[in-house]
ModelCIF file with pLDDT and N, C-alpha, C, O atoms, coordinates in Angstrom:
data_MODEL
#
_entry.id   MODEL 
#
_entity.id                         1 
_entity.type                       polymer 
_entity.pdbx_number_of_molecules   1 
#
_entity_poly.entity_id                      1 
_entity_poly.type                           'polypeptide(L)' 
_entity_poly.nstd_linkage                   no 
_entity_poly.nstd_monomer                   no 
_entity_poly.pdbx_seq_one_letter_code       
;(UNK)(UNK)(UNK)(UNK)(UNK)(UNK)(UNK)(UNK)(UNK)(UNK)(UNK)(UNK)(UNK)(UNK)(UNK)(UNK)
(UNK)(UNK)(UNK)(UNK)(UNK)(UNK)(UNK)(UNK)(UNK)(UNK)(UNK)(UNK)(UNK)(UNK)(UNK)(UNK)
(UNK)(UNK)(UNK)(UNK)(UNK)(UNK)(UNK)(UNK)(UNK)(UNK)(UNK)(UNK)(UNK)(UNK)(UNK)(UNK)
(UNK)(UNK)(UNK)
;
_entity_poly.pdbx_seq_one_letter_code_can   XXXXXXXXXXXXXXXXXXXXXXXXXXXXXXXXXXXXXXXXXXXXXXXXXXX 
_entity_poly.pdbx_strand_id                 A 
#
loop_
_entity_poly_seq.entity_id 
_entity_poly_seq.num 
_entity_poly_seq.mon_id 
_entity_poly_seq.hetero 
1 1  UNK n 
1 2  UNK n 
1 3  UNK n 
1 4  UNK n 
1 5  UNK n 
1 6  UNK n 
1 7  UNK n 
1 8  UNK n 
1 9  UNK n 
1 10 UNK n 
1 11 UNK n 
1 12 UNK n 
1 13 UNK n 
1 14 UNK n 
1 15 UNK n 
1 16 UNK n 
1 17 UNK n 
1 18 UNK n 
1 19 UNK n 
1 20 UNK n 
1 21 UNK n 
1 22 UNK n 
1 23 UNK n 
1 24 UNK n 
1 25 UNK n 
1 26 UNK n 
1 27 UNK n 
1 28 UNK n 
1 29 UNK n 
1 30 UNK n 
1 31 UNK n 
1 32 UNK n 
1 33 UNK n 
1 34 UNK n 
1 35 UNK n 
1 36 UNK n 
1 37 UNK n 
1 38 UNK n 
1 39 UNK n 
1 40 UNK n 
1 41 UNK n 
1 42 UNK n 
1 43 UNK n 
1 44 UNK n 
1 45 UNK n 
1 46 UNK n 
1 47 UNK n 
1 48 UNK n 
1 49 UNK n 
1 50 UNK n 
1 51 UNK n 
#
_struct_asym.id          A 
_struct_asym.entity_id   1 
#
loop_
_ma_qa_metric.id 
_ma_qa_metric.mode 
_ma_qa_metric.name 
_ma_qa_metric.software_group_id 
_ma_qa_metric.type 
1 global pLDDT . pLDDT 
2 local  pLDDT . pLDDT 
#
_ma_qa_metric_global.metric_id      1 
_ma_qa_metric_global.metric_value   83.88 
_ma_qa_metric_global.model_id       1 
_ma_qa_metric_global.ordinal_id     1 
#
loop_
_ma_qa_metric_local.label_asym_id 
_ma_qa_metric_local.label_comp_id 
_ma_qa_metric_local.label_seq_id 
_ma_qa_metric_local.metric_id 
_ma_qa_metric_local.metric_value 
_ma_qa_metric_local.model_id 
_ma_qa_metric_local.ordinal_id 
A UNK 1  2 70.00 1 1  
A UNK 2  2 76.00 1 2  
A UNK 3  2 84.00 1 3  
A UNK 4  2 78.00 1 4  
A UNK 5  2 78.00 1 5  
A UNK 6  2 80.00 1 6  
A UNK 7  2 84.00 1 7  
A UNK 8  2 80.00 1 8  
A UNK 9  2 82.00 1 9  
A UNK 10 2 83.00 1 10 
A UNK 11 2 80.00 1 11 
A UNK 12 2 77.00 1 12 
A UNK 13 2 77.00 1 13 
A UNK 14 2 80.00 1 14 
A UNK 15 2 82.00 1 15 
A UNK 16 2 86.00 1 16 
A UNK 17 2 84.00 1 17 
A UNK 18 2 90.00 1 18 
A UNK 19 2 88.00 1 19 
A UNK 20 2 85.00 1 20 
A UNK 21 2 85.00 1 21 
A UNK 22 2 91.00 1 22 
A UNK 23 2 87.00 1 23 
A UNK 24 2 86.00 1 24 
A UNK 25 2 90.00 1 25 
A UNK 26 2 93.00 1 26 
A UNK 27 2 88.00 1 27 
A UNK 28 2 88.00 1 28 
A UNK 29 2 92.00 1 29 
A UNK 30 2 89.00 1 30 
A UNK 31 2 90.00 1 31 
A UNK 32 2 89.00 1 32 
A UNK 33 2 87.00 1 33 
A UNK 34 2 86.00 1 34 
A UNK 35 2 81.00 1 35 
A UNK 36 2 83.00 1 36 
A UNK 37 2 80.00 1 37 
A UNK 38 2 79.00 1 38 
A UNK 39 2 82.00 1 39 
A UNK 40 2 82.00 1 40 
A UNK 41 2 81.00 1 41 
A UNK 42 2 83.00 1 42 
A UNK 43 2 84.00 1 43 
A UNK 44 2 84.00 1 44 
A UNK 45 2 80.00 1 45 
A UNK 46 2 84.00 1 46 
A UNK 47 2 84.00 1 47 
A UNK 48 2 86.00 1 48 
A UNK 49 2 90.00 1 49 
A UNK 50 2 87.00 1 50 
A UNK 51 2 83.00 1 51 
#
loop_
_atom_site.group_PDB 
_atom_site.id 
_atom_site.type_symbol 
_atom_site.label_atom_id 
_atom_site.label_alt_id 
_atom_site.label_comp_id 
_atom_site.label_asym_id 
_atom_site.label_entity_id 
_atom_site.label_seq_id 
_atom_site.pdbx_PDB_ins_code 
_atom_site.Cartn_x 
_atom_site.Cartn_y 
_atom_site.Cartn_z 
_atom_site.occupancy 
_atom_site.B_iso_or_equiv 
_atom_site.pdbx_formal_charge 
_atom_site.auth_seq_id 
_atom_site.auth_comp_id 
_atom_site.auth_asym_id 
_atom_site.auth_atom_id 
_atom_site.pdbx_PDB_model_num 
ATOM 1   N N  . UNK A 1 1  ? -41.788 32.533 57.160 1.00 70.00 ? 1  UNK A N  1 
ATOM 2   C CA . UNK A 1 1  ? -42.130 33.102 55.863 1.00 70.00 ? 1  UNK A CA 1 
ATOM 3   C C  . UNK A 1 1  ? -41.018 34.006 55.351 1.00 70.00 ? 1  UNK A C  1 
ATOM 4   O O  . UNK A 1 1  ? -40.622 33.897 54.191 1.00 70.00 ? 1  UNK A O  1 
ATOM 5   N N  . UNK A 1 2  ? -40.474 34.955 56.254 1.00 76.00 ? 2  UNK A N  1 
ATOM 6   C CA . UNK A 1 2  ? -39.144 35.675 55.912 1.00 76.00 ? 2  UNK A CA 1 
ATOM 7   C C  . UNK A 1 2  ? -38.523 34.847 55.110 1.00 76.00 ? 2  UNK A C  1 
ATOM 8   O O  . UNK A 1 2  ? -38.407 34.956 53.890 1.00 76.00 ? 2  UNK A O  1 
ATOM 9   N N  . UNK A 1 3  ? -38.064 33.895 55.898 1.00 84.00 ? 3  UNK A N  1 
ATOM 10  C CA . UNK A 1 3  ? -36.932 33.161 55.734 1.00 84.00 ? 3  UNK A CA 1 
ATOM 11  C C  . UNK A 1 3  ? -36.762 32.283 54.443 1.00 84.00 ? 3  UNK A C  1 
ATOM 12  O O  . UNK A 1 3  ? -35.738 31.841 53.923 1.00 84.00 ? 3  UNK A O  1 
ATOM 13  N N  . UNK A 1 4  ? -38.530 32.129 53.965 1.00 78.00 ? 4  UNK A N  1 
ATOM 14  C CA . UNK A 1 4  ? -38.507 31.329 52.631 1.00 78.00 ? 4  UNK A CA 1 
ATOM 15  C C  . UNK A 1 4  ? -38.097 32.410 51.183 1.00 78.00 ? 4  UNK A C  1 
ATOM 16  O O  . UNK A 1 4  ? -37.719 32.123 50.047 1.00 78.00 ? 4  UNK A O  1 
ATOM 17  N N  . UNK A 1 5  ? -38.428 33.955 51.976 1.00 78.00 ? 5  UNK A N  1 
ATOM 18  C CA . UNK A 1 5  ? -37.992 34.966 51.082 1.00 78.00 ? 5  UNK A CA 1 
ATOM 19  C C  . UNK A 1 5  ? -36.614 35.063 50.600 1.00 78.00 ? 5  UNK A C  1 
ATOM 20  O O  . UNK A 1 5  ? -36.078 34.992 49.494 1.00 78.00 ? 5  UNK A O  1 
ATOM 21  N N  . UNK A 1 6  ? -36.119 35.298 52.117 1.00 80.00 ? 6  UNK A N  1 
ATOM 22  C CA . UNK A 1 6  ? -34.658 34.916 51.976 1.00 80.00 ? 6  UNK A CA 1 
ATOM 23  C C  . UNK A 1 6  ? -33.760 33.992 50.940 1.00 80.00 ? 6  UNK A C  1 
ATOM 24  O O  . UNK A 1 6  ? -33.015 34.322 50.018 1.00 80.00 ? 6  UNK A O  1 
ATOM 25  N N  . UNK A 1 7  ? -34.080 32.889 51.390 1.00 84.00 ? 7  UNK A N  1 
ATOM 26  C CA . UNK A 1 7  ? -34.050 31.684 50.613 1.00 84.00 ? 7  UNK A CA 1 
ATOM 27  C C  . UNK A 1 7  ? -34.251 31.740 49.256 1.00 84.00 ? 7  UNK A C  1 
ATOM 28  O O  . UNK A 1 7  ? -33.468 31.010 48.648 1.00 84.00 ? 7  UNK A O  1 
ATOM 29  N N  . UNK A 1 8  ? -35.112 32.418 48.485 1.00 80.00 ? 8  UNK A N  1 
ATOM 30  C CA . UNK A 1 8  ? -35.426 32.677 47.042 1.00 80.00 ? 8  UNK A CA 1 
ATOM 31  C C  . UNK A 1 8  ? -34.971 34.263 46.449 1.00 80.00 ? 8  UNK A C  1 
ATOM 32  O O  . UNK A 1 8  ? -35.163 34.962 45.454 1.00 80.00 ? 8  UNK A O  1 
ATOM 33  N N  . UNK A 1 9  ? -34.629 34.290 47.067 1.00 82.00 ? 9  UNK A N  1 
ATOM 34  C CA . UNK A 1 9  ? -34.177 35.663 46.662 1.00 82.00 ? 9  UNK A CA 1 
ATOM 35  C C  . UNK A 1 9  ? -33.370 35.943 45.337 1.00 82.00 ? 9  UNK A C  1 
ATOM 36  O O  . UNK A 1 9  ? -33.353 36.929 44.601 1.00 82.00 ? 9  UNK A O  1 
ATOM 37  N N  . UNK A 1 10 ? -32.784 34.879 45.293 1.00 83.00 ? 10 UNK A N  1 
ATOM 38  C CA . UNK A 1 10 ? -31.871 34.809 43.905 1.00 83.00 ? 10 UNK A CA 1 
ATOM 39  C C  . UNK A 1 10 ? -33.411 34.913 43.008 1.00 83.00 ? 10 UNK A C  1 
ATOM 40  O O  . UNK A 1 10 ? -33.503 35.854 42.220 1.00 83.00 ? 10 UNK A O  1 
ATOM 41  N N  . UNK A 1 11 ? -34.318 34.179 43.106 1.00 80.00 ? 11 UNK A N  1 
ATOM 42  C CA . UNK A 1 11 ? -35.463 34.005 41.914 1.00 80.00 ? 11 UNK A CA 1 
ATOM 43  C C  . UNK A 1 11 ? -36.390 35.007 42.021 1.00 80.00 ? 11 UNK A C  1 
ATOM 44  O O  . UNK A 1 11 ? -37.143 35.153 41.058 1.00 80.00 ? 11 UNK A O  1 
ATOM 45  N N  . UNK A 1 12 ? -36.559 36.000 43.314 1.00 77.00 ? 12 UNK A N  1 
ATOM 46  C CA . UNK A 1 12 ? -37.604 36.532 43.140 1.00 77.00 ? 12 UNK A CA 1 
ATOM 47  C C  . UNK A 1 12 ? -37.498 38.006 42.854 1.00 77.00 ? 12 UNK A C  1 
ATOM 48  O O  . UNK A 1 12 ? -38.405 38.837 42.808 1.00 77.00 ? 12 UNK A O  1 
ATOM 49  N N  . UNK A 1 13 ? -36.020 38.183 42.645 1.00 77.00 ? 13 UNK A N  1 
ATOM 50  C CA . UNK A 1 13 ? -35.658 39.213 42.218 1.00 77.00 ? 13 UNK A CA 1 
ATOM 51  C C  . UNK A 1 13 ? -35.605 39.986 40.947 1.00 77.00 ? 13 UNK A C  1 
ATOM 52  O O  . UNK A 1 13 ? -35.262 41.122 40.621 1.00 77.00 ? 13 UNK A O  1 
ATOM 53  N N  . UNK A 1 14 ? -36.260 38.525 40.133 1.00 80.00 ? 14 UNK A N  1 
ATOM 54  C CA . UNK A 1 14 ? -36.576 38.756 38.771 1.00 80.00 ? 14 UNK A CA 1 
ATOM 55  C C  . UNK A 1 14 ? -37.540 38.631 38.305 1.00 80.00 ? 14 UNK A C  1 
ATOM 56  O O  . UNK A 1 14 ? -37.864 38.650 37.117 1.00 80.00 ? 14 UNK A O  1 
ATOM 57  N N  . UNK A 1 15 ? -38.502 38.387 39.828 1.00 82.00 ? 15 UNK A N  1 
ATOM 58  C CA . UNK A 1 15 ? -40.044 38.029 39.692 1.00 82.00 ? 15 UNK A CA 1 
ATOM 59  C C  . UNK A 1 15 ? -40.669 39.838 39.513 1.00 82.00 ? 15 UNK A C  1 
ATOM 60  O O  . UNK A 1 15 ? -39.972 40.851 39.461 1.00 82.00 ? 15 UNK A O  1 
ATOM 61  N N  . UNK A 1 16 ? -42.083 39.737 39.458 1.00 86.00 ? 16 UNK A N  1 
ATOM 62  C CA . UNK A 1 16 ? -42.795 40.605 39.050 1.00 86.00 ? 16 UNK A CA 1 
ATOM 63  C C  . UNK A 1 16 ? -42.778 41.251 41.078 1.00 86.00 ? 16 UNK A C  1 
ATOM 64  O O  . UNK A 1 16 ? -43.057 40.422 41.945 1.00 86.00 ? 16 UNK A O  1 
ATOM 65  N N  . UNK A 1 17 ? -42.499 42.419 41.395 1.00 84.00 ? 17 UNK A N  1 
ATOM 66  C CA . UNK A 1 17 ? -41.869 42.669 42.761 1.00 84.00 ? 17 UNK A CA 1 
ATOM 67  C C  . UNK A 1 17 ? -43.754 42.971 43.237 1.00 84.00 ? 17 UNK A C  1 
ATOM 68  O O  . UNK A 1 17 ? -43.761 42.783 44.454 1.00 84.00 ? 17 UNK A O  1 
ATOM 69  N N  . UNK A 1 18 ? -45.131 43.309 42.820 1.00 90.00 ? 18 UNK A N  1 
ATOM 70  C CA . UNK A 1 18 ? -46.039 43.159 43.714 1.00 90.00 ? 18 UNK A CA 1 
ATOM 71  C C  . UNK A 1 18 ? -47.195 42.385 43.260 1.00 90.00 ? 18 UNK A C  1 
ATOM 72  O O  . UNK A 1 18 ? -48.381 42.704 43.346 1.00 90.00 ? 18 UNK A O  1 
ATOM 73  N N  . UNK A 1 19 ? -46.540 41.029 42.625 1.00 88.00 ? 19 UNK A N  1 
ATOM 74  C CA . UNK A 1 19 ? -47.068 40.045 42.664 1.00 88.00 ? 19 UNK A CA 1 
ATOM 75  C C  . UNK A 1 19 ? -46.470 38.814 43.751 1.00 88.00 ? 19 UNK A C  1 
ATOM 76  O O  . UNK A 1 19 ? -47.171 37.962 44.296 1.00 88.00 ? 19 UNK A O  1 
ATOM 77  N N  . UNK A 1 20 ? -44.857 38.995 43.908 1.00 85.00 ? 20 UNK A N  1 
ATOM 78  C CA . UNK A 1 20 ? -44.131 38.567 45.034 1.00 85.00 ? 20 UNK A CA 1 
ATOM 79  C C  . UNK A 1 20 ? -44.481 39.287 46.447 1.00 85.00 ? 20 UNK A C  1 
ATOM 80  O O  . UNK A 1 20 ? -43.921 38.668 47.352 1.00 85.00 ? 20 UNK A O  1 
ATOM 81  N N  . UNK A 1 21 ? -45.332 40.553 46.997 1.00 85.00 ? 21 UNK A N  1 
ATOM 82  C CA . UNK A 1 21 ? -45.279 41.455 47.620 1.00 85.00 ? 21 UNK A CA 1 
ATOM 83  C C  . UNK A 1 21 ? -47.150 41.119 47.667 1.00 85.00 ? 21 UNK A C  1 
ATOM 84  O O  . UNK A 1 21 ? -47.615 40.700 48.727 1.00 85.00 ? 21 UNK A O  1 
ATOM 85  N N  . UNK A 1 22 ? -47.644 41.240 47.027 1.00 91.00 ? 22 UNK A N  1 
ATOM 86  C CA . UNK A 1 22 ? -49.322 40.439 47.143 1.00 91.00 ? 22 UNK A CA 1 
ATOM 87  C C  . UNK A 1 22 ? -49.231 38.854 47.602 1.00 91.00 ? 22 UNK A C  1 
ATOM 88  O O  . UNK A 1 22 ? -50.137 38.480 48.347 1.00 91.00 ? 22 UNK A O  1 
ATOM 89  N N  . UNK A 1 23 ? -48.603 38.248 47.369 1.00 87.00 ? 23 UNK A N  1 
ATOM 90  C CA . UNK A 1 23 ? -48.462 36.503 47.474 1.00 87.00 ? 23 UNK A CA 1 
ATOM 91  C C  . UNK A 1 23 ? -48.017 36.621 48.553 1.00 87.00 ? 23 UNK A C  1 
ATOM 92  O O  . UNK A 1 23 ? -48.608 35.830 49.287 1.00 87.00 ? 23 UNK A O  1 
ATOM 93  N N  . UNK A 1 24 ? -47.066 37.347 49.245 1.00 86.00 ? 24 UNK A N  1 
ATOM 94  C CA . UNK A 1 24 ? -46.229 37.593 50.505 1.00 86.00 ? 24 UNK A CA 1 
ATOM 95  C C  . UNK A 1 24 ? -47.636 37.734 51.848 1.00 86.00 ? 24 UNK A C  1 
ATOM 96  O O  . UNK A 1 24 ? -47.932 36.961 52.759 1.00 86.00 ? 24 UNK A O  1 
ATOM 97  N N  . UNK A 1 25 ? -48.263 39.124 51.408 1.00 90.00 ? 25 UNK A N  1 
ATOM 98  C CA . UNK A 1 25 ? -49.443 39.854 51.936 1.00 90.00 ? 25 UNK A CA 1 
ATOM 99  C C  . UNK A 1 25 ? -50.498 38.658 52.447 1.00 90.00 ? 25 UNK A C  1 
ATOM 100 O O  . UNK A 1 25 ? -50.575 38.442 53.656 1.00 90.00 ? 25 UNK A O  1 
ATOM 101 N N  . UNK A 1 26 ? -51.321 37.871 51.490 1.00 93.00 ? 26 UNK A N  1 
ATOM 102 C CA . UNK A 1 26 ? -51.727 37.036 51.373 1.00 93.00 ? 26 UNK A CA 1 
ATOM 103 C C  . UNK A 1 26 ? -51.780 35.726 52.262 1.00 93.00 ? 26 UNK A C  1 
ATOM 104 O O  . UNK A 1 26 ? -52.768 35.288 52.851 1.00 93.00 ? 26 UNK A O  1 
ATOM 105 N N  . UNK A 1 27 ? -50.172 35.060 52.222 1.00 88.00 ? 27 UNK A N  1 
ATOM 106 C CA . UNK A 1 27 ? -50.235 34.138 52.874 1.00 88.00 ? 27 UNK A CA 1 
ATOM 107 C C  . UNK A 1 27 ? -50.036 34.518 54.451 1.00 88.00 ? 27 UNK A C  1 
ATOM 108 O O  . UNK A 1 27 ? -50.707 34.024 55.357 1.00 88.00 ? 27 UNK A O  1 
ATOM 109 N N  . UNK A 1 28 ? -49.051 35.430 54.610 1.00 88.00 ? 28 UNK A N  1 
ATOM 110 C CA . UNK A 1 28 ? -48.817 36.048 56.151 1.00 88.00 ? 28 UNK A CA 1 
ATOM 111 C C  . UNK A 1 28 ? -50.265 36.008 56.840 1.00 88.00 ? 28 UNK A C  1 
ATOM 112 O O  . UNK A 1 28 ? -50.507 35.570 57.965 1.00 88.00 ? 28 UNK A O  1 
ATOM 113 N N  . UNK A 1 29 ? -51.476 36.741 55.622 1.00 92.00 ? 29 UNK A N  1 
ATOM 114 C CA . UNK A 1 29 ? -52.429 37.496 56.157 1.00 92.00 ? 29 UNK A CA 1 
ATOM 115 C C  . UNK A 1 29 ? -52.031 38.672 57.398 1.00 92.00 ? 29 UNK A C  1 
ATOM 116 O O  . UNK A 1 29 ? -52.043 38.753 58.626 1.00 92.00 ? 29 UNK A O  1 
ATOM 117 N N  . UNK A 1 30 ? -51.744 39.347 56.424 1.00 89.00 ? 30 UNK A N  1 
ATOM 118 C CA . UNK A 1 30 ? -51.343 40.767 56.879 1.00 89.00 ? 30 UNK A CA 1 
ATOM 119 C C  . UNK A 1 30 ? -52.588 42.044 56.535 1.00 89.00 ? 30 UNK A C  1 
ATOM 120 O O  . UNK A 1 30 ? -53.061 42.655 55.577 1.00 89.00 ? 30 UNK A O  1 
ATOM 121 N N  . UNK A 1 31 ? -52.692 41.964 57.722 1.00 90.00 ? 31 UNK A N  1 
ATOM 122 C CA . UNK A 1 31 ? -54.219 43.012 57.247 1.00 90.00 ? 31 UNK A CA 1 
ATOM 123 C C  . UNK A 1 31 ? -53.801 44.619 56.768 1.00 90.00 ? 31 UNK A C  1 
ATOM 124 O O  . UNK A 1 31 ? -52.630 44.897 56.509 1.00 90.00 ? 31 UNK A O  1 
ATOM 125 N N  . UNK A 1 32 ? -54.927 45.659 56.683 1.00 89.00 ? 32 UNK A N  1 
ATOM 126 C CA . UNK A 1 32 ? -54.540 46.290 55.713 1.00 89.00 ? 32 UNK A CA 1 
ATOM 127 C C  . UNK A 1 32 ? -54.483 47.107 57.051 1.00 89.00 ? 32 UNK A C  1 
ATOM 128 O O  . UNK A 1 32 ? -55.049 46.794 58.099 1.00 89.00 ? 32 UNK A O  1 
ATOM 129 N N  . UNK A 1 33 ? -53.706 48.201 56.832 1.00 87.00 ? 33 UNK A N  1 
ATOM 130 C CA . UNK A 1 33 ? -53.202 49.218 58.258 1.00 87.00 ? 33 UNK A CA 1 
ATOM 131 C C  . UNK A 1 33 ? -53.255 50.851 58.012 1.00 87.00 ? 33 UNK A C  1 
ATOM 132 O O  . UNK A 1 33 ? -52.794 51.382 57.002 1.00 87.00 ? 33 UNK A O  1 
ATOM 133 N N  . UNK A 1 34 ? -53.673 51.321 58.725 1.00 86.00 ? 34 UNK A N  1 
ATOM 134 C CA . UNK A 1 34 ? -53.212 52.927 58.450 1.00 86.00 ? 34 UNK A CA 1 
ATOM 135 C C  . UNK A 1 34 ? -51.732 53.483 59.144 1.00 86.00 ? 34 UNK A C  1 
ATOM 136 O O  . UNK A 1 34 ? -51.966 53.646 60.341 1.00 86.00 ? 34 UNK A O  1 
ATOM 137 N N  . UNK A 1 35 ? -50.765 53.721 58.941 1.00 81.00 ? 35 UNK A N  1 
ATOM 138 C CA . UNK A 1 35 ? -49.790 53.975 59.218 1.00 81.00 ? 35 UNK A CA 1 
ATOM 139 C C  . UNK A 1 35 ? -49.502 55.148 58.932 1.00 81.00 ? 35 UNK A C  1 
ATOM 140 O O  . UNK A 1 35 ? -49.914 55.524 57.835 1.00 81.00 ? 35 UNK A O  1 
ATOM 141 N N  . UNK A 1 36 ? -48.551 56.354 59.943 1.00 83.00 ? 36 UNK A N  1 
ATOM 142 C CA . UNK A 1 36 ? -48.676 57.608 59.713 1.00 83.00 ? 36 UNK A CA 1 
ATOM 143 C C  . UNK A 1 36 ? -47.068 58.041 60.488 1.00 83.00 ? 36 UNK A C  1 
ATOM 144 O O  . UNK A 1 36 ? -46.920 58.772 61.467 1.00 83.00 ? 36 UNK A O  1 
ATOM 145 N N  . UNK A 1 37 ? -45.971 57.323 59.682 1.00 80.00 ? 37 UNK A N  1 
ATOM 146 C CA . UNK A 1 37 ? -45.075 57.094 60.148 1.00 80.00 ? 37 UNK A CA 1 
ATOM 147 C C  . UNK A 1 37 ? -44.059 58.883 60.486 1.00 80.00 ? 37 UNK A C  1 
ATOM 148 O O  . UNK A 1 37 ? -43.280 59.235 61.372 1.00 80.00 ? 37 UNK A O  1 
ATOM 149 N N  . UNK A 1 38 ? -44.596 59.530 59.329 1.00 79.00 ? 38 UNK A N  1 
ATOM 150 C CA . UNK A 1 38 ? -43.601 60.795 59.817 1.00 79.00 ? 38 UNK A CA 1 
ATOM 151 C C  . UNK A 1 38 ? -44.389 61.893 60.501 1.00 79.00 ? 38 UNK A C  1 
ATOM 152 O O  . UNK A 1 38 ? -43.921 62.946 60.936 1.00 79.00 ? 38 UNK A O  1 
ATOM 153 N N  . UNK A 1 39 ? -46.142 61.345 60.549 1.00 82.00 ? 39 UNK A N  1 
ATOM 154 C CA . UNK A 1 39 ? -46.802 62.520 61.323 1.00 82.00 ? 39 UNK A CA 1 
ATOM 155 C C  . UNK A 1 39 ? -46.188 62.079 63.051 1.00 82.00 ? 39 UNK A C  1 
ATOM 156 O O  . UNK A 1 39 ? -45.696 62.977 63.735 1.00 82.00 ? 39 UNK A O  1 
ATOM 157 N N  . UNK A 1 40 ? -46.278 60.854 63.519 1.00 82.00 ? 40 UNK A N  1 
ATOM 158 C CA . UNK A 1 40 ? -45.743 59.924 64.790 1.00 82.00 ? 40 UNK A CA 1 
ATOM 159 C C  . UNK A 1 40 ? -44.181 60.012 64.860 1.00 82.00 ? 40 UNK A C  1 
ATOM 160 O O  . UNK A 1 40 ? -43.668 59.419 65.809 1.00 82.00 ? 40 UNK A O  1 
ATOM 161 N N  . UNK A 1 41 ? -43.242 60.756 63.871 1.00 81.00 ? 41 UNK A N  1 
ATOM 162 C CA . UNK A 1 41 ? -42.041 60.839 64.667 1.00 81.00 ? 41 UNK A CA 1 
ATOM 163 C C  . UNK A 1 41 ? -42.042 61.786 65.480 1.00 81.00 ? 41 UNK A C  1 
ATOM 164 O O  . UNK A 1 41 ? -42.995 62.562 65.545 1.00 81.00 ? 41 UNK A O  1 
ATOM 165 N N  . UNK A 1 42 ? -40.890 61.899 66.304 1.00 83.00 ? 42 UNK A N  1 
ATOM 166 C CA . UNK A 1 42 ? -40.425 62.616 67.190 1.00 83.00 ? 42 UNK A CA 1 
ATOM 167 C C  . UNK A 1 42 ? -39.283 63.211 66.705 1.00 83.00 ? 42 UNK A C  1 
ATOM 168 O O  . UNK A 1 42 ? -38.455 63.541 67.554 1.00 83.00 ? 42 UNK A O  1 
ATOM 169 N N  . UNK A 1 43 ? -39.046 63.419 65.607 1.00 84.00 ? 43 UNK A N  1 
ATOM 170 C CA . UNK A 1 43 ? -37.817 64.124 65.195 1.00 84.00 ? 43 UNK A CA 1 
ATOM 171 C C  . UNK A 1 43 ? -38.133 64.492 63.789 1.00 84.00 ? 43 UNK A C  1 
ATOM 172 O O  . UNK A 1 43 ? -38.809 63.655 63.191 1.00 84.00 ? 43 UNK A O  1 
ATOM 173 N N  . UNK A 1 44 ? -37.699 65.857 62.944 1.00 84.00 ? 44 UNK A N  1 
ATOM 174 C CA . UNK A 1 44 ? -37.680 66.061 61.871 1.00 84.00 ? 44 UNK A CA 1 
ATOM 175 C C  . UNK A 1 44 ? -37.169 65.250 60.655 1.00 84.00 ? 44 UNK A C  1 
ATOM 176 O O  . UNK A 1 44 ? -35.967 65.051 60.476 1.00 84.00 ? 44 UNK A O  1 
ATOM 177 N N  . UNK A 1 45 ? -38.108 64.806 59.854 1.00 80.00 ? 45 UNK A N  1 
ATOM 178 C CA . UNK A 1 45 ? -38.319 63.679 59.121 1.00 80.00 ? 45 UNK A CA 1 
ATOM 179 C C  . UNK A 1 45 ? -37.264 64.291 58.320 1.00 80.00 ? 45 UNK A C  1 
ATOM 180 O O  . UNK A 1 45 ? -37.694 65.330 57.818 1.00 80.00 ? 45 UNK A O  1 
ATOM 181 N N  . UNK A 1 46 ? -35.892 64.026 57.962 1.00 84.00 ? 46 UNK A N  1 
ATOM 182 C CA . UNK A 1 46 ? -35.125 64.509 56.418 1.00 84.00 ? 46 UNK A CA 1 
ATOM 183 C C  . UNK A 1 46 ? -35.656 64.425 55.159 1.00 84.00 ? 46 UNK A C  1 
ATOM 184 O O  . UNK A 1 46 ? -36.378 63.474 54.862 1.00 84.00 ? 46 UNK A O  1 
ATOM 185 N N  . UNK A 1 47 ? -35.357 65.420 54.270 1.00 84.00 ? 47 UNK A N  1 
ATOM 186 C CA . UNK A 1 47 ? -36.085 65.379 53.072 1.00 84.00 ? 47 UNK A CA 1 
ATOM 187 C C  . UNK A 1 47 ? -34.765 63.950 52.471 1.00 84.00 ? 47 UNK A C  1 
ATOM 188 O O  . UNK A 1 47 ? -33.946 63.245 53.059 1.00 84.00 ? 47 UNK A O  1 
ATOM 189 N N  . UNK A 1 48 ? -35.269 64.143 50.815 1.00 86.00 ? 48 UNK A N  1 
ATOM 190 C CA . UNK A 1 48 ? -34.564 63.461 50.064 1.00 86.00 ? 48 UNK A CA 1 
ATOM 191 C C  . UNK A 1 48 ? -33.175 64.230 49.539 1.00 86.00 ? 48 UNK A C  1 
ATOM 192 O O  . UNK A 1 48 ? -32.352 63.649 48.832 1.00 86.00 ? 48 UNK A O  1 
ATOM 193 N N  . UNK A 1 49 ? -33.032 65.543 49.957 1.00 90.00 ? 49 UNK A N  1 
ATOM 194 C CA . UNK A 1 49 ? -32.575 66.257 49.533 1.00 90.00 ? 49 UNK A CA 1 
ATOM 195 C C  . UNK A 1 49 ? -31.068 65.958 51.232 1.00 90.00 ? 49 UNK A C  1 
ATOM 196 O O  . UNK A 1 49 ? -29.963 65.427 51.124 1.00 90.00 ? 49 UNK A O  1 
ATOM 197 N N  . UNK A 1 50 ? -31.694 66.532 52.478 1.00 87.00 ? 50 UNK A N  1 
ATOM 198 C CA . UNK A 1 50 ? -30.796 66.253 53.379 1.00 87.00 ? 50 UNK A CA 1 
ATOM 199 C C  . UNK A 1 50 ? -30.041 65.170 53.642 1.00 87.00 ? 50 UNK A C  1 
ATOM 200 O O  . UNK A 1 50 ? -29.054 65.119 54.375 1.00 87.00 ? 50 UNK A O  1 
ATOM 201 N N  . UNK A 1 51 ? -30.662 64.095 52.866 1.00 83.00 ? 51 UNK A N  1 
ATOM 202 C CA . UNK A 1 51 ? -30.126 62.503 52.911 1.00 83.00 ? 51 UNK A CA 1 
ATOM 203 C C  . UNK A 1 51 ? -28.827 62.426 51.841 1.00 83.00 ? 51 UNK A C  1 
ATOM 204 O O  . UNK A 1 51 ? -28.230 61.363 51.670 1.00 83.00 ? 51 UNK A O  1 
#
């Protein structure tokens, strides 16, 4: 499935980005997740500002 992304990338870059990103979701069947990525680091998350 990546790889068909890959592959279209020239076209889908001008597509509508979470209707390409729902259609993506969809076919993978990617379920829905709780993710809590900077409470679970181990290191001080940089602002936008330190970056």
């Amino acid at each position: 499935m990546i790889t068909k992304i890959y592959e279209l990338a020239d076209v889908y870059h001008s597509d509508n980005i979470e209707r390409v990103s729902d259609d993506f979701i969809i076919s993978a069947q990617i379920s829905q997740g709780n993710f809590d990525n900077v409470g679970e680091a181990n290191y001080a998350v940089p602002s936008h500002w330190d970056i």
